[in-house]
DRENDO-1510 file (C-alpha; in Angstrom, 1 decimal, always signed):
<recs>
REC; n; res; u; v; w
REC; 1; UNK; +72.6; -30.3; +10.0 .
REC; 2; UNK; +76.2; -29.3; +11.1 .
REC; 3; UNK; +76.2; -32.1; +13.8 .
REC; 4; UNK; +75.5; -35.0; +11.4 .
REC; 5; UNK; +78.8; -34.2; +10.0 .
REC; 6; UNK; +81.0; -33.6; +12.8 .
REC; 7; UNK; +83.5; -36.0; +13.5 .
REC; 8; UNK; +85.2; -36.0; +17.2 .
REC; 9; UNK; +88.7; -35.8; +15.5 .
REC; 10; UNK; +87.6; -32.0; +13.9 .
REC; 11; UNK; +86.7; -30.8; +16.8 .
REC; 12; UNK; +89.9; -29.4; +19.0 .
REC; 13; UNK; +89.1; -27.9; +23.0 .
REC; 14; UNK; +91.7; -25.8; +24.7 .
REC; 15; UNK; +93.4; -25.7; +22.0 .
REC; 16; UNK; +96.2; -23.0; +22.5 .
REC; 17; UNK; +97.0; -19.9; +20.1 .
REC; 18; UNK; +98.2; -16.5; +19.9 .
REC; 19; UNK; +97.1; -15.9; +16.2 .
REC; 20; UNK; +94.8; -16.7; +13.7 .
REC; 21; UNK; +97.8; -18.8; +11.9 .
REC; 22; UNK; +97.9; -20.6; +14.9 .
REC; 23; UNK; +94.4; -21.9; +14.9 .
REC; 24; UNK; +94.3; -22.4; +11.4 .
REC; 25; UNK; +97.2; -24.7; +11.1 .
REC; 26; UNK; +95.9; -26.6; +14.1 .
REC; 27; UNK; +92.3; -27.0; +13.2 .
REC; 28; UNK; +93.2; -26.8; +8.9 .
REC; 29; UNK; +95.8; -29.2; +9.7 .
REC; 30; UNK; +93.1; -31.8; +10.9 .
REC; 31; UNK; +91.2; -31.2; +7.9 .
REC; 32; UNK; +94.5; -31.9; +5.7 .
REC; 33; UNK; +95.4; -34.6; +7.9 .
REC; 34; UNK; +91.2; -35.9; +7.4 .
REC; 35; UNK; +91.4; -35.6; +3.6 .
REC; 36; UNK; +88.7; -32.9; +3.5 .
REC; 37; UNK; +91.2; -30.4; +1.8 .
REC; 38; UNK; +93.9; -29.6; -0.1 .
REC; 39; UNK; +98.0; -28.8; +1.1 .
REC; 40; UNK; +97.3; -25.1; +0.3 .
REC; 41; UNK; +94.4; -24.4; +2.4 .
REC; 42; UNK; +95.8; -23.3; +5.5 .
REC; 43; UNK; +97.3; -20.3; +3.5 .
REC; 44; UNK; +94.2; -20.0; +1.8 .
REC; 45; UNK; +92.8; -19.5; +4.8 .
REC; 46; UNK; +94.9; -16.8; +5.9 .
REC; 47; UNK; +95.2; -14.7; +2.4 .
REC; 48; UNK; +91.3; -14.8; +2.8 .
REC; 49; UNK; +91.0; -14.1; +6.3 .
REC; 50; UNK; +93.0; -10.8; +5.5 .
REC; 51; UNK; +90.6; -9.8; +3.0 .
REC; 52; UNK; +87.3; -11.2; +4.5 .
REC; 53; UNK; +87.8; -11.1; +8.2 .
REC; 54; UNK; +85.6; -12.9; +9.9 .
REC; 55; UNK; +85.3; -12.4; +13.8 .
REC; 56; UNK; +82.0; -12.0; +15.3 .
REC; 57; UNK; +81.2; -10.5; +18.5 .
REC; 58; UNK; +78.2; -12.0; +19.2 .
REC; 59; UNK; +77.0; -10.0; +22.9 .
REC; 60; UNK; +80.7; -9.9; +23.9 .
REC; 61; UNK; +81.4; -13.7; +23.1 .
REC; 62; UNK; +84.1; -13.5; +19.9 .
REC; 63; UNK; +83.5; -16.3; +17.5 .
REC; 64; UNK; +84.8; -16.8; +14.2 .
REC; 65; UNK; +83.9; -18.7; +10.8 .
REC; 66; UNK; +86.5; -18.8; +8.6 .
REC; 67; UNK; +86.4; -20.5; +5.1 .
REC; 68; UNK; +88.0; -20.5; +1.7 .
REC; 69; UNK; +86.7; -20.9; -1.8 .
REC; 70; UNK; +85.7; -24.3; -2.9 .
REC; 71; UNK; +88.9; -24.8; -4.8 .
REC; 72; UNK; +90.5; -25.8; -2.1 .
REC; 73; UNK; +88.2; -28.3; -0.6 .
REC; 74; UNK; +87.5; -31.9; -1.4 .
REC; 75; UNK; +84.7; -32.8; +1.0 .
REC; 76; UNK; +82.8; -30.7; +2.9 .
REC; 77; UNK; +83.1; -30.4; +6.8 .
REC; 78; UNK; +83.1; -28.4; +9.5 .
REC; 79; UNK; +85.9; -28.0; +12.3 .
REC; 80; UNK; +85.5; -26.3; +15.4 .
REC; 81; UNK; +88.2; -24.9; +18.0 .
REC; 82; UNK; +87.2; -23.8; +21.3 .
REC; 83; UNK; +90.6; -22.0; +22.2 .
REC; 84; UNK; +92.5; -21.9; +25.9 .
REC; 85; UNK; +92.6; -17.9; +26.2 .
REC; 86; UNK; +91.0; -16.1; +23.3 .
REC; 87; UNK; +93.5; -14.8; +20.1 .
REC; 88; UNK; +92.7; -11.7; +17.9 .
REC; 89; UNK; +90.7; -11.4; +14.8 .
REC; 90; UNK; +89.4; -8.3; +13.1 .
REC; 91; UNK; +85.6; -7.5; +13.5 .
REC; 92; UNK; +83.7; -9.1; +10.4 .
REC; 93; UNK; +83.3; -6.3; +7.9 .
REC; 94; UNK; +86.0; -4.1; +9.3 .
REC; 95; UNK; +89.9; -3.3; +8.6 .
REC; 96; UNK; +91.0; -3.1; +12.0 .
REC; 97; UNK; +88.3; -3.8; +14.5 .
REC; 98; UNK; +90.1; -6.3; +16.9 .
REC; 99; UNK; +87.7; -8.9; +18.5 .
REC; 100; UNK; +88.8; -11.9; +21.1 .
REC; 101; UNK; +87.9; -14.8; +19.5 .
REC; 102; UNK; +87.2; -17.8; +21.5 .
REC; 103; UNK; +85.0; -20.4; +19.3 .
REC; 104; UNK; +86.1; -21.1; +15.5 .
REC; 105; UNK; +84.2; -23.0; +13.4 .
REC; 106; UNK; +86.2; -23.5; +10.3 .
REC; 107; UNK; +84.1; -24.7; +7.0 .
REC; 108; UNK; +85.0; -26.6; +4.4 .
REC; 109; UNK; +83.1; -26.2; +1.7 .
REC; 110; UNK; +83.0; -28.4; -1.3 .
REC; 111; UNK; +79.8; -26.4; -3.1 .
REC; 112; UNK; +79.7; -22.9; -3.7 .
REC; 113; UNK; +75.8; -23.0; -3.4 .
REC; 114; UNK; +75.7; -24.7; -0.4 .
REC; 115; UNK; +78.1; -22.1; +1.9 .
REC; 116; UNK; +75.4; -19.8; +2.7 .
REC; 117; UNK; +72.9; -22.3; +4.2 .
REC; 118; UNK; +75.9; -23.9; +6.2 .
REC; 119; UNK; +76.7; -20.5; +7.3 .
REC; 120; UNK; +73.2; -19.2; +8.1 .
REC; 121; UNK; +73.0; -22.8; +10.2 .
REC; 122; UNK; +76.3; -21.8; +12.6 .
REC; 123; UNK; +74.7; -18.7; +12.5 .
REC; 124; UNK; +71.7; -19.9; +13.9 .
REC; 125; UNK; +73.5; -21.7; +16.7 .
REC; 126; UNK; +75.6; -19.0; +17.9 .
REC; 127; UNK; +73.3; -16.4; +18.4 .
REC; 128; UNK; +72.5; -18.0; +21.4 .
REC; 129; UNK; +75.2; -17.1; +23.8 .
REC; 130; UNK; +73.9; -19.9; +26.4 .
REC; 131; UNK; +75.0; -22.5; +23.9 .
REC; 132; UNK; +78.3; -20.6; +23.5 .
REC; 133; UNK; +78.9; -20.9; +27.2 .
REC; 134; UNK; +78.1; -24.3; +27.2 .
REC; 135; UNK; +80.4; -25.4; +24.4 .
REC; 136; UNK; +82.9; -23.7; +26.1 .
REC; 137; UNK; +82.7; -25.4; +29.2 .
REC; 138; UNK; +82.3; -28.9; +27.6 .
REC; 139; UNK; +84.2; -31.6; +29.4 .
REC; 140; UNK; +84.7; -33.3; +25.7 .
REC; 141; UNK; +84.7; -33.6; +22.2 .
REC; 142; UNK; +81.2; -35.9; +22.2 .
REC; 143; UNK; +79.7; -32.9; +24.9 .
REC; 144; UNK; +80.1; -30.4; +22.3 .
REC; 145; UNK; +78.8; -32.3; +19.9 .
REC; 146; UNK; +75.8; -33.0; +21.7 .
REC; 147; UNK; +75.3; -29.5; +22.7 .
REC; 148; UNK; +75.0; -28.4; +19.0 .
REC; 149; UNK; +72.7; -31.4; +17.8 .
REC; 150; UNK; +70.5; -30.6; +20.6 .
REC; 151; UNK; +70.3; -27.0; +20.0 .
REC; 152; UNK; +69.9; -27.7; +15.8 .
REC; 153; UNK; +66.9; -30.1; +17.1 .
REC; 154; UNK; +65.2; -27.7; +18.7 .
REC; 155; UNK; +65.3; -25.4; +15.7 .
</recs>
């Protein structure tokens, strides 16, 4: 379950940006800073953002998941980012379809087999707009938290 990992000090809120970069040296930084993964990830992130983007419009809402290869991670985790004012990424499975992103989750993932199952389980959570609302209004890091154990308990 994504909650059981989540530490308060990968999750960011209002975090301002005005470009993918921006969000990934923020919330990649923590993930350096945490020991999860290696100096080079943050660029990792953006060569493969630019050949895998990964925005989601999920009913309007613009969420992103961006990850790497597991080269560049030493322990799995997952950071999340709920930004101030939303930043650009192109449309998963596009070249140019801009959406607003406002909620990243950014994966770290140690084992190549286990990326799709942590994928299908954000997945899973932010199909459901109400709980993208929510984590957007959170009042704190432990709120968010709870909002996505409680919606992964009721799954």
């Amino acid at each position: 379950m994504i909650w059981e990992a989540l530490k308060e000090s990968l999750v960011i809120l209002n975090m301002e940006a005005v470009s993918c970069r921006d969000v990934f040296s923020r919330l990649g930084g923590a993930l350096i800073r945490e020991g999860y993964v290696k100096d080079t990830y943050i660029d990792a992130l953006c060569a493969r953002e630019k050949e895998y983007p990964t925005g989601l419009d999920i009913d309007g809402f613009g969420v992103a998941i961006p990850h790497t290869d597991a080269s560049q991670v030493y322990r799995a985790a997952t950071a999340i980012a709920v930004l101030k004012n939303p930043v650009p990424f192109i449309q998963m499975g596009t070249d140019n379809e801009e959406i607003r992103v406002k909620i990243v989750f950014l994966l770290a993932v140690a084992n190549p087999g286990e990326q799709m199952e942590e994928l299908q389980r954000i997945l899973t959570i932010i199909q459901d707009t109400d709980i993208l609302t929510n984590i957007t209004q959170a009042g704190d890091v432990q709120n968010v938290i709870d909002i996505i154990k409680e919606k992964e308990r009721s799954l």
